[in-house]
N, C-alpha and C positions, 0 to 999 in steps of 0.2 A: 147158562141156565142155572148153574149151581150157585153160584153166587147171589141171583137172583132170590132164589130161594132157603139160602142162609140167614137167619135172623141177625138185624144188625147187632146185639150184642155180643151175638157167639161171631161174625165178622171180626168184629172188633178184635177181639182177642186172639184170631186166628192170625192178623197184621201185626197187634202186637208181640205177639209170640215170635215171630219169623226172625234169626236173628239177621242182623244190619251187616251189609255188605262193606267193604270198604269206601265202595263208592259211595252210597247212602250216608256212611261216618261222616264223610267229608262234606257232602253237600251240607247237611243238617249243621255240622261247625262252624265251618265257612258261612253259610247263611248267620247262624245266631252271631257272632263278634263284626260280621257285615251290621247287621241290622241295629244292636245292641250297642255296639263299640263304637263304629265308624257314621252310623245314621243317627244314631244316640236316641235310638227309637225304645222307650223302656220297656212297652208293648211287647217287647219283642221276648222278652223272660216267658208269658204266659205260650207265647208261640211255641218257642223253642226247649225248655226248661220241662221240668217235672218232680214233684215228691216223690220218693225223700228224696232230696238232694242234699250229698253228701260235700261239706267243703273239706276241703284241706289245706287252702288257705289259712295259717292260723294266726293272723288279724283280722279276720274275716267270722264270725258265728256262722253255726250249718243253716242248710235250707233257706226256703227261697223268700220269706220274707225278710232276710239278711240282705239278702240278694238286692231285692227289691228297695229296700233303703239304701245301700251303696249306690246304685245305681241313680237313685234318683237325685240324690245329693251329690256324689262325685259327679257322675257323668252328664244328666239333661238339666240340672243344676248347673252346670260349670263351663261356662263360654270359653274357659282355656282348655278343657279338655280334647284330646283329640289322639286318635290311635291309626294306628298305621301298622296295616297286616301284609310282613313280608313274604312268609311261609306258610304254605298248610299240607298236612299230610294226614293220611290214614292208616291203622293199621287194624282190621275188623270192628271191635266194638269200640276203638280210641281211636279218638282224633289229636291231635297235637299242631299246633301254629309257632309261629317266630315271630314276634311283633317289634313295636316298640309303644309304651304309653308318654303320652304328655299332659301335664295339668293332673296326672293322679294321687302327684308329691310332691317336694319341690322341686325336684329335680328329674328330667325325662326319667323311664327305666326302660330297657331293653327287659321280654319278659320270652318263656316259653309257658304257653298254657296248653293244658292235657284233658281231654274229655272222655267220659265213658257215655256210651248211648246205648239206652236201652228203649226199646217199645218206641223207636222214632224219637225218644225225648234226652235230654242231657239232662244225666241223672248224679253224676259225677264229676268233680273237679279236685287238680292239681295245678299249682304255678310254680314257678320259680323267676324272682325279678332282681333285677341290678340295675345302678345307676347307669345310663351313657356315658364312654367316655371317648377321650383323643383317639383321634387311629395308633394301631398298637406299633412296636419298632420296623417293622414291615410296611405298613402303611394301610392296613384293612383296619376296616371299620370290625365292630361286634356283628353287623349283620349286613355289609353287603357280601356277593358273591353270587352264585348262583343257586334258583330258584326251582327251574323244573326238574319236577319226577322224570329218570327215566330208570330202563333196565329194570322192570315190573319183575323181570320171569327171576332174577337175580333174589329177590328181597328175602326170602327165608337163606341165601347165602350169607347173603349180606349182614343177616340181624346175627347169624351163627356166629362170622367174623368177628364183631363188634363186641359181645358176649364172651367169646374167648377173650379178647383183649385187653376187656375191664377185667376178667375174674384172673388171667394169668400175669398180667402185665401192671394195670393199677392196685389190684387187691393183692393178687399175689407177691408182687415186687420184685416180676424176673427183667427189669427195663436191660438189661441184655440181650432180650426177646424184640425189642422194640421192632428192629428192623423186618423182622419178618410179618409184620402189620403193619406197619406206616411208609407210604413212598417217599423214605429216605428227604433228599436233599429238596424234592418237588413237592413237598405234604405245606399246605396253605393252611396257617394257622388266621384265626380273627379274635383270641383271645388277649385283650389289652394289652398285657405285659409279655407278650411273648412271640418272640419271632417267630417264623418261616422257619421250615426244615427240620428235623432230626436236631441238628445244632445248636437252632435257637430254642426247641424245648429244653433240650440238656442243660442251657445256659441258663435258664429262667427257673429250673428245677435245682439247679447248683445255689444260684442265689437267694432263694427262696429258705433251702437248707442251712446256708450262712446267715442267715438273718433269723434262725430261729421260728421259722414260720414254711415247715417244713407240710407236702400235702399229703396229705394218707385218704386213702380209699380204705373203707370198711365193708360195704355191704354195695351191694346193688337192688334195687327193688324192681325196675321193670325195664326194657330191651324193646324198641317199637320200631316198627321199620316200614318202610314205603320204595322202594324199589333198590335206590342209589343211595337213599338217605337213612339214617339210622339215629334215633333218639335212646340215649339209654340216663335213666335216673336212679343216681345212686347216695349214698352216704357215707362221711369221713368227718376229717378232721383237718384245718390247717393251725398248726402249732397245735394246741391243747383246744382249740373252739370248734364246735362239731358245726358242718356245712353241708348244704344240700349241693349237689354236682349234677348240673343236667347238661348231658354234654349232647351236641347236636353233632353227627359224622357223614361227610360224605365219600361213598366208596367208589373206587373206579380200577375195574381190572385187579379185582383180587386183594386192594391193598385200601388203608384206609389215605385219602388225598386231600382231605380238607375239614375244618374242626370250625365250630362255632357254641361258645360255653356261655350259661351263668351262673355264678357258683352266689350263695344266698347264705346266713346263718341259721340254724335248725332254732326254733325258741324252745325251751323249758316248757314243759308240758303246765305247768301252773302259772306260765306267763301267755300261754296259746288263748286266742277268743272261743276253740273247739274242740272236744277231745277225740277227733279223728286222726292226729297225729298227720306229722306233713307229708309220710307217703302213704 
């Protein structure tokens, strides 16, 4: 009966007020890169989108008639386009996927994209993309592995874990910490150049250093987690060239058991299409 007799504008804004569940993040994500991405529906912006929309993509201009020209000319433009969404996750107002694009350059790119939703709309965006490459010395691809959420009630443990690890271990530089974070000899890397285990990080970070193109973590800007999985997007440096670091973690039993990265170059703020800056 109340509802009935709420005027729909003051409705209106009682929904949009309410904030977004995790699960709501997710459906509304999941649907928009379904529709958008994979049905190549461009319809689907006015759907799912809303002003301002902040990009942070910085080849991309902000806001959605940006939006709406990329999309019309890359994607229902472009009979090669085509994307493929391996991952999705929630974490209250952000949503986060694991994909891959094709036809968007010339080359495929394995991407993470990051969404903020507010009032039911996606109001905000982050990426981070890299090229596809070989399976790494291990033999994993950038993105297979595994896919389902589990261990919901874990995920503020989870995002804790992951948060320590980047601030003591990548930022801080105590990698004689490592073990008490990563399972050891069983920890499943999908990062291109680098093996399996404790070992083959050590060996890919030795060579890396000998080559002058050593990886430094600087900052962290956000830590997202969805049960078992954990996204955390941070800022550094390999050798002297500042990079974005979105590292995807999956934990199991307290330790972290499996990695899935894209590491991207930061542009020069007067070479960005935005001045939202890339996180």
């Amino acid at each position: 009966m109340f509802l009935r007799t709420l005027a729909a504008p003051a409705l209106a804004l009682v929904l949009a007020s309410t904030p977004a569940t995790a699960a709501d993040t997710k459906d509304i994500v999941t649907g928009a890169m379904t529709d958008l991405m994979v049905n190549k529906d461009v319809g689907a912006i006015d759907t799912y989108f809303a002003e301002p929309y902040v990009q942070h993509n910085q080849q991309v201009p902000t806001g959605l008639a940006a939006l709406k020209g990329l999309a019309g000319q890359v994607i229902a433009g472009n009979p090669d386009f085509e994307y493929t969404l391996i991952r999705s996750f929630a974490d209250g107002e952000f949503g986060f996927v694991h994909g891959v694009y094709k036809g968007f350059g010339p080359v495929p790119l394995v991407a993470f994209d990051v969404f903020r939703v507010d009032g039911g709309k996606i109001v905000e965006h982050w990426d981070n993309l890299e090229p596809v490459a070989p399976p790494n010395p291990s033999g994993h691809t950038q993105t297979d592995g595994p896919t389902k959420v589990t261990d919901l009630d874990k995920t503020d443990a989870n995002r804790s874990l992951v948060s320590a690890f980047i601030n003591t271990v990548l930022i801080g530089g105590a990698y004689d910490q490592l073990p008490e974070y990563i399972d050891g000899e069983n920890y499943i890397q999908h990062n291109p150049n680098i093996g399996d285990g404790l070992s083959g990080l050590a060996k890919a970070l030795e060579k890396m250093a000998q080559a002058g193109m050593a990886m430094r973590f600087t900052r962290n800007h956000k830590v997202l987690a969805d049960g078992n999985f954990v996204l955390a997007m941070s800022e550094g440096v390999i050798g002297e060239k500042p990079m974005a670091f979105y590292d995807l973690f999956r934990v199991e039993n307290g330790k972290i058991a499996e990695h899935w990265d894209v590491i991207a170059p930061i542009l020069p703020d007067e070479e960005a299409a935005n001045a939202n800056g890339k996180f």
